[in-house]
C-alpha positions in Angstrom: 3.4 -8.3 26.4 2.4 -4.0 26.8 0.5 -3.0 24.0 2.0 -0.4 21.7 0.5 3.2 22.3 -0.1 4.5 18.9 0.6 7.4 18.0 -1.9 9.8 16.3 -2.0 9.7 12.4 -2.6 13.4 12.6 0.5 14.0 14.3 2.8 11.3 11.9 1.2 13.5 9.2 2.6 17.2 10.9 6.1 15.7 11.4 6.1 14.1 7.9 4.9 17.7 6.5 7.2 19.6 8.7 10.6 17.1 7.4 9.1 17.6 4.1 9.3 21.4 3.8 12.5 21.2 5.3 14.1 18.8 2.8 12.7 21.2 0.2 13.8 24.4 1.7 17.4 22.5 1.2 17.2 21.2 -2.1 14.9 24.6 -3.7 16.4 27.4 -1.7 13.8 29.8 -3.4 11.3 28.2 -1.4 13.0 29.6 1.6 12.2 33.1 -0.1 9.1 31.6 -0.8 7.8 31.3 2.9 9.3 34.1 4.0 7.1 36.7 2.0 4.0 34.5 2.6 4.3 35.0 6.3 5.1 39.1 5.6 2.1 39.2 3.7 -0.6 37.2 5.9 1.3 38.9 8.6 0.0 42.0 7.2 -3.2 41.2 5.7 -4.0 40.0 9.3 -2.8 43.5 11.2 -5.2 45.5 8.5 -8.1 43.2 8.7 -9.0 42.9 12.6 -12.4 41.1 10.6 -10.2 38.6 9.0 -8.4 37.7 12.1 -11.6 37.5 13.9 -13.2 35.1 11.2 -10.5 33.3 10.8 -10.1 32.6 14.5 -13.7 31.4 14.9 -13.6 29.1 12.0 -9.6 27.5 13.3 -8.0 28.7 10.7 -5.2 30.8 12.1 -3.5 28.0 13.9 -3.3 26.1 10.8 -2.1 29.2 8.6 1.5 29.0 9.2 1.9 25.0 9.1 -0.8 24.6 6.3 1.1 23.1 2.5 0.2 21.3 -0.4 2.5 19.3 -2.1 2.4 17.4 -5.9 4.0 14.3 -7.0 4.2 12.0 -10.3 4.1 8.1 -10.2 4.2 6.3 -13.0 2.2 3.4 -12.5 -0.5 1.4 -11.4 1.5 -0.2 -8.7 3.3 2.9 -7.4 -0.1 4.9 -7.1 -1.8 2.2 -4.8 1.4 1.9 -2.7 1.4 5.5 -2.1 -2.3 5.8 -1.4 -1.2 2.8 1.3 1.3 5.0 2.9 -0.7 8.1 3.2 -3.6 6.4 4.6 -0.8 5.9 7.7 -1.4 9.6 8.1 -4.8 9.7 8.1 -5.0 11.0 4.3 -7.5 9.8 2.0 -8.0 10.3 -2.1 -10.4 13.0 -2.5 -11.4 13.9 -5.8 -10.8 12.8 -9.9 -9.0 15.0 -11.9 -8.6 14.5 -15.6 -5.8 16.5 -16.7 -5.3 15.3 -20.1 -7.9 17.1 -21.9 -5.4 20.5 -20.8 -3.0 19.0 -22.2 -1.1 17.0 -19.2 -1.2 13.3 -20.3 -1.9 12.6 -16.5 -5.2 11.8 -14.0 -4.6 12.7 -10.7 -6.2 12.8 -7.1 -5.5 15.1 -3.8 -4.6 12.9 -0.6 -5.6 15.2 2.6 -7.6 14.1 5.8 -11.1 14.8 5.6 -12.5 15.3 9.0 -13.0 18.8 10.5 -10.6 17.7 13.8 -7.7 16.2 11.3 -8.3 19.5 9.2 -7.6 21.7 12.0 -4.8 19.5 13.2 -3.0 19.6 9.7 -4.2 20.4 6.6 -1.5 18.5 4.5 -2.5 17.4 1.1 -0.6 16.0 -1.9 -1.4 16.4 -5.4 -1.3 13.1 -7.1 -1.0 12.7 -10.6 -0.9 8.8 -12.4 0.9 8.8 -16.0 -1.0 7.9 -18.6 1.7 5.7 -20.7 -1.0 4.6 -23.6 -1.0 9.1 -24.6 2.4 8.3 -25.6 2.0 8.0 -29.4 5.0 6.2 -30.2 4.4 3.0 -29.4 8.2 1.8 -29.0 9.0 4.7 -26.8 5.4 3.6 -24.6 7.0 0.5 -24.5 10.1 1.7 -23.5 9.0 3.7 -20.5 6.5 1.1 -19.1 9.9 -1.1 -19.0 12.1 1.7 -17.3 9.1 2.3 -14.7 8.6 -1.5 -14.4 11.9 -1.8 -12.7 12.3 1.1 -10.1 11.5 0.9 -6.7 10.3 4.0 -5.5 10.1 3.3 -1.6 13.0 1.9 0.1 12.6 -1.7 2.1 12.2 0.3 5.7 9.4 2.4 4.4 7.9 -1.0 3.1 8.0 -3.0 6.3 6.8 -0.4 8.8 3.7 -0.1 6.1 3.1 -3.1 6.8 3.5 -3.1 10.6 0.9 0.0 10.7 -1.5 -1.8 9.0 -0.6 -4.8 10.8 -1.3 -3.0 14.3 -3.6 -0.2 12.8 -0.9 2.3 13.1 2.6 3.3 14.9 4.0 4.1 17.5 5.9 7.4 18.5 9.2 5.3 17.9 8.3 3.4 14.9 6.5 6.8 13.6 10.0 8.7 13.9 11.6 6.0 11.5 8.9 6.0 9.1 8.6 10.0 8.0 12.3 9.5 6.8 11.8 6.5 5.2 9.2 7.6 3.5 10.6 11.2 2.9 13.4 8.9 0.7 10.8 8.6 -1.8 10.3 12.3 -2.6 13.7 13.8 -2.6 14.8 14.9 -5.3 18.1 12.7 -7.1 20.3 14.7 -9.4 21.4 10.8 -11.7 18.4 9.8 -14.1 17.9 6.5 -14.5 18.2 6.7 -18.4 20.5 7.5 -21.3 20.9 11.2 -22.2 19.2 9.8 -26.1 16.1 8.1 -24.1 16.2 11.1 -21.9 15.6 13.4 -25.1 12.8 11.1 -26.5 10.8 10.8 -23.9 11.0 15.0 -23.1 10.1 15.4 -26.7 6.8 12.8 -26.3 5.9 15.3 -23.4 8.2 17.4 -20.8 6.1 15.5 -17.6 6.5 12.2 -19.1 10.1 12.9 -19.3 10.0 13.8 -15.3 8.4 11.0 -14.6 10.0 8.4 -16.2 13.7 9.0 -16.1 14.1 9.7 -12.0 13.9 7.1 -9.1 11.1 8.2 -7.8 8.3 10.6 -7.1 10.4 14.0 -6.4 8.3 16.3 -4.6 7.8 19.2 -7.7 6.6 22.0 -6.0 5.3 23.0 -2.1 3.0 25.3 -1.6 2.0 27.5 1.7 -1.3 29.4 1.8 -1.5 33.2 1.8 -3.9 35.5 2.4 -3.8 37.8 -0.2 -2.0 36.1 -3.6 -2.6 39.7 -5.6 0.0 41.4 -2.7 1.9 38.3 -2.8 2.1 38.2 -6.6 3.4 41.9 -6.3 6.1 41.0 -4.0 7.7 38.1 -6.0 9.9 40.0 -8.8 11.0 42.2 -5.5 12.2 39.8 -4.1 14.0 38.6 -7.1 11.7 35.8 -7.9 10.3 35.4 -11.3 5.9 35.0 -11.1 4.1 33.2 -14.0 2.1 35.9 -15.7 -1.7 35.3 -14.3 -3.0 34.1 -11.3 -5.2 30.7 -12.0 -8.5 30.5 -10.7 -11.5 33.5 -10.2 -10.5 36.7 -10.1 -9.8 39.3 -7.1 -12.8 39.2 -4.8 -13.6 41.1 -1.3 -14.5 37.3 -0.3 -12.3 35.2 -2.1 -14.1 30.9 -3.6 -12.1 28.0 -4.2 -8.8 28.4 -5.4 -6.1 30.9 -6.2 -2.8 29.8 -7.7 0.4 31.6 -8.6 3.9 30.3 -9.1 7.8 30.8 -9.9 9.4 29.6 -13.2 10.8 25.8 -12.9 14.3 25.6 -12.2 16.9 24.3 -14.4 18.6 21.4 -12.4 21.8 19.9 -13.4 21.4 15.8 -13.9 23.9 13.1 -14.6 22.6 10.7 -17.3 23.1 7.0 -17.7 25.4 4.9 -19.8 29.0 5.3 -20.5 29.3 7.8 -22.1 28.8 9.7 -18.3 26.6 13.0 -20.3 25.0 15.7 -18.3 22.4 18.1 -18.7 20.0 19.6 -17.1 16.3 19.1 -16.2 13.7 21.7 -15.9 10.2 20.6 -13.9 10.0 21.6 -10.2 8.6 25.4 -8.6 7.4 27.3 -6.1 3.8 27.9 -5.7 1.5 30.1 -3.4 -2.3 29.7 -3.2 -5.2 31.4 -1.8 -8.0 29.2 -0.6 -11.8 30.8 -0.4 -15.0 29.7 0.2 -16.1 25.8 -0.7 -18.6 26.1 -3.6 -21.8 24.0 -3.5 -22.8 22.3 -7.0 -24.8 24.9 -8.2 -22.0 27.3 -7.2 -19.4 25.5 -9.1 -21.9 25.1 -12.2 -22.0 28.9 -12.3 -18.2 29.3 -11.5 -17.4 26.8 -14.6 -19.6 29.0 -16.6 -18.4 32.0 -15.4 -14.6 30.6 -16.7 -15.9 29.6 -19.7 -17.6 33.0 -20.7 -14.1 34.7 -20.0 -12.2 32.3 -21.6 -13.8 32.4 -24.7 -14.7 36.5 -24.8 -13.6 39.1 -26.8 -10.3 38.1 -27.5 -9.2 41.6 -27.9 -9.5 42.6 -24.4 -6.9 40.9 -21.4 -7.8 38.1 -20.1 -7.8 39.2 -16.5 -10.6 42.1 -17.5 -12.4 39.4 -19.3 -12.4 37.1 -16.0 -13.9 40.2 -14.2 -16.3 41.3 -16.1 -17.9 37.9 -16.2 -17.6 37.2 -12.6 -19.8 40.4 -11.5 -22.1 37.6 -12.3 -21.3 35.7 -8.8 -22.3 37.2 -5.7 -19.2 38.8 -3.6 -21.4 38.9 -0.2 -21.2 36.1 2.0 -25.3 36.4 2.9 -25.9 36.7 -0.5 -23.8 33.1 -1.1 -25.3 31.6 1.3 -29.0 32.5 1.0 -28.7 31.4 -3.1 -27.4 28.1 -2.0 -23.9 28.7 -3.8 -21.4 28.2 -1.1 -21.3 25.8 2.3 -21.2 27.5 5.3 -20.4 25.9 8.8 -22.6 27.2 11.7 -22.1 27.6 15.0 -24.7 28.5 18.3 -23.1 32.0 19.8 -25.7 33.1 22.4 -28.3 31.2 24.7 -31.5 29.7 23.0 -34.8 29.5 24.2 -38.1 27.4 24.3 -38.5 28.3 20.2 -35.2 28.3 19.6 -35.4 24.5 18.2 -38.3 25.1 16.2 -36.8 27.9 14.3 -34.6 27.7 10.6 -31.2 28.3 10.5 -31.9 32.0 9.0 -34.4 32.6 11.8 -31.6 32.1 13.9 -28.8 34.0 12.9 -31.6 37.1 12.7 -31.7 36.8 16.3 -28.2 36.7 17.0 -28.1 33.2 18.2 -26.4 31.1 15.3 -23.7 32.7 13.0 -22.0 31.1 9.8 -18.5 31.2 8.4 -17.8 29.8 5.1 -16.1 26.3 4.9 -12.7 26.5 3.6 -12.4 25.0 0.4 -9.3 22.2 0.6 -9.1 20.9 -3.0 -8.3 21.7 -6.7 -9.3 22.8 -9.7 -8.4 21.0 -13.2 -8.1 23.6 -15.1 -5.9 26.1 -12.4 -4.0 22.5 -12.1 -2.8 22.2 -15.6 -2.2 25.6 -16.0 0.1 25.6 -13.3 2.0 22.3 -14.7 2.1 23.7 -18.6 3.3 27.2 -17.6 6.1 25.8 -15.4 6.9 23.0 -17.8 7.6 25.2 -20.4 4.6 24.0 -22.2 1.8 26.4 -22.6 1.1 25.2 -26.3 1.8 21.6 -25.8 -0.2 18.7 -27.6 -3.6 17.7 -26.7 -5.4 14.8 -25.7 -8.3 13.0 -27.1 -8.7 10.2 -24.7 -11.0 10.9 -21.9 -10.5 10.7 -18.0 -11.5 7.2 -16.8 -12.2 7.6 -13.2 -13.1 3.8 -13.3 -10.1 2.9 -14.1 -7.9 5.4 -12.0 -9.9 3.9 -9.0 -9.2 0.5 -9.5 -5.1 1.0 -9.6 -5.9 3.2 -6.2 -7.5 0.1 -4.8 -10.2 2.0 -3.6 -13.0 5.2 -4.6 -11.8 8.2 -4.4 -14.2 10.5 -2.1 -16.6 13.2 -3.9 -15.6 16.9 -2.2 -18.6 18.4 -2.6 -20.1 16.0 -0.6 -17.6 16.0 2.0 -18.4 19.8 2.4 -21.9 18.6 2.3 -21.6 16.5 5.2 -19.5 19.4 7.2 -22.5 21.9 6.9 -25.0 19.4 8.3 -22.7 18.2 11.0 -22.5 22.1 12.0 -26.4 22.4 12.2 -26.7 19.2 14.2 -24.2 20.8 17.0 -26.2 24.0 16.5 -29.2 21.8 17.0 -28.0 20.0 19.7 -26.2 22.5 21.7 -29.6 25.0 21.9 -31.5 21.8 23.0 -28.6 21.0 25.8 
């Protein structure tokens, strides 16, 4: 019998992304609009900047620009959050990160599923946003009860996507034919289905308990709530939105304007009211009000002490004077961060990747890093950072819910417990970004050695 030639997970993962976007340019036209003034913009950004172009070039990121999105989803249990983790891993994505949302607000815990080596990060950056429910924040104990039975009987992937899981895990992964059945099977799962699986009264409770819990529980599945494409400059891109007829939330989540932007920078359009068919016989319709369009900026990948001082930085403007904006607030206490690269790097607040530019010599492989790049022979570009922030995250999901004074949450985060419905750990970023600046200075080392 031939053995099967597999195909790669990084390429399941670009056709899965690519059918993805498409689905939702269909069902969201807006994100049509969406793209379009993304690629305008880094389009632009690129022709003004030759330096941009050039450092993004050297570091892979312009080949990835165009293709790179982050989606989110919602499952509602236990059960549907370990069967999704098993059908990412098919495309080479892993759960990076723990993410209590519930002390913003959002009675959720959550994870990001992207790849994690450098190659699968240049191939496709994909990632999905994946927040778990937490059913006991329901107060009401007869409407928890209720919606652990509604969730209890859905299905959320159809029997298809179910057996060629198993198959890949079987074999250790799919072929190119058994690859172009699974990313519609699978795409089944996140499209969105105008019927809710409840009663227009159950409906009702469960959106006053909490609008998410609401989106969660009453649908067949996971819809996909928002995709996101990466821009190079979110301020011109925030600009642009009302132009083009599309309504931006009123700030921009994450650190203010910088000449070299860290982490994460988040804007959105307003959820759009969507027309639903309820259950029961009485045939009721409404309408149902929880998926957007986002646009992000990623910067540099903060080391721990970096994102101690960014979390401080936050704080301080969150909780200044009051009487001034909150965007002037946000500036005033980041001229407390470094906005020069050297000057990142040096302090030990951002990872850098390095790479050898010019011949070495016989003391080339005695010399630091620093002594290095003084000579010319070793530069550094800062490692993209490929994950979220908590805060940005629930700031995003209230504003666009509806919900920006909803109830709060007492109970704390238990990443203990979200790993153990995953099935597995969840991977720490920073050291993931740890482990990408060494492996750089072990090909620097190596390659001046060769």
């Amino acid at each position: 019998m031939q053995a099967r030639t597999l195909l790669s997970p990084d390429a399941i993962r670009s056709d899965f992304s690519a059918a993805l976007s498409a689905m939702y340019r269909l069902e969201v036209p807006q994100y049509g609009v969406l793209m379009e003034l993304v690629a305008d913009i880094n389009a632009k950004a690129l022709a003004a900047d030759p330096a941009l172009r050039e450092a993004l070039a050297a570091g892979d990121q312009i080949a990835r620009l165009d293709q790179e999105r982050h989606g989110a989803i919602r499952v509602g249990t236990e059960e549907e959050l370990a069967l999704i983790a098993r059908m990412f891993a098919v495309m080479g994505m892993a759960p990076v990160g723990y993410y209590d949302l519930a002390e913003a607000g959002v009675p959720v815990h959550s994870t990001a599923f992207r790849p994690v080596s450098d190659a699968a990060l240049a191939a496709n950056p994909f990632r999905v946003f994946t927040s778990l429910l937490r059913l006991p924040l329901i107060e009401d104990p007869a409407l928890r009860e209720a919606a652990a039975a509604i969730l209890g009987r859905r299905r959320i992937f159809t029997p298809r996507a179910l057996e060629l899981l198993q198959r890949a895990e079987a074999q250790g992964g799919l072929d190119a034919e058994q690859a172009a059945a699974f990313v519609p099977a699978l795409l089944d799962t996140f499209r969105w289905h105008g019927d809710a699986t409840v009663d227009a009264a159950t409906y009702e409770h469960l959106l006053a308990s909490h609008r998410l819990v609401a989106d969660v529980v009453c649908f067949r599945g996971p819809h996909i709530n928002h995709l996101t494409p990466r821009t190079l400059d979110i301020d011109a891109a925030q600009a642009e939105m009302p132009r083009r007829g599309i309504g931006a939330k009123a700030l921009i989540e994450g650190p203010p304007t910088r000449r070299h932007p860290i982490l994460l920078r988040q804007t959105s359009f307003k959820a759009l009211e969507e027309p639903i068919a309820f259950a029961g016989a009485e045939g009721a319709s409404g309408a149902h009000t929880a998926r957007f369009g986002e646009i992000e900026q990623r910067g540099a990948a903060l080391t721990r002490a970096g994102r101690a001082l960014y979390n401080r930085l936050l704080n301080e403007a969150r909780d200044g004077d009051v009487a001034a904006p909150y965007a002037e607030r946000l500036v005033r206490a980041f001229e407390a961060f470094p906005d020069d690269l050297d000057a990142m790097r040096r302090t030990g607040l951002a990872f850098f990747r390095y790479r050898a530019v010019a011949a070495g010599d016989a003391d080339a492989a005695s010399q630091s890093i620093d002594e290095l790049m003084a000579r010319g022979i070793v530069q550094a570009e800062p490692i993209t950072y490929e994950d979220f922030l908590p805060v940005s995250a629930a700031g995003i999901f209230r504003s666009n819910l509806g919900d920006a004074s909803g109830p709060t949450y007492d109970a704390p985060g238990s990443r203990a417990e979200f790993e153990r419905a995953l099935g597995c750990a969840v991977h720490d970023e920073i050291a993931l970004y740890e482990e990408a600046e060494q492996r750089s200075i072990a090909n620097v080392r190596a390659a001046l050695v060769a």
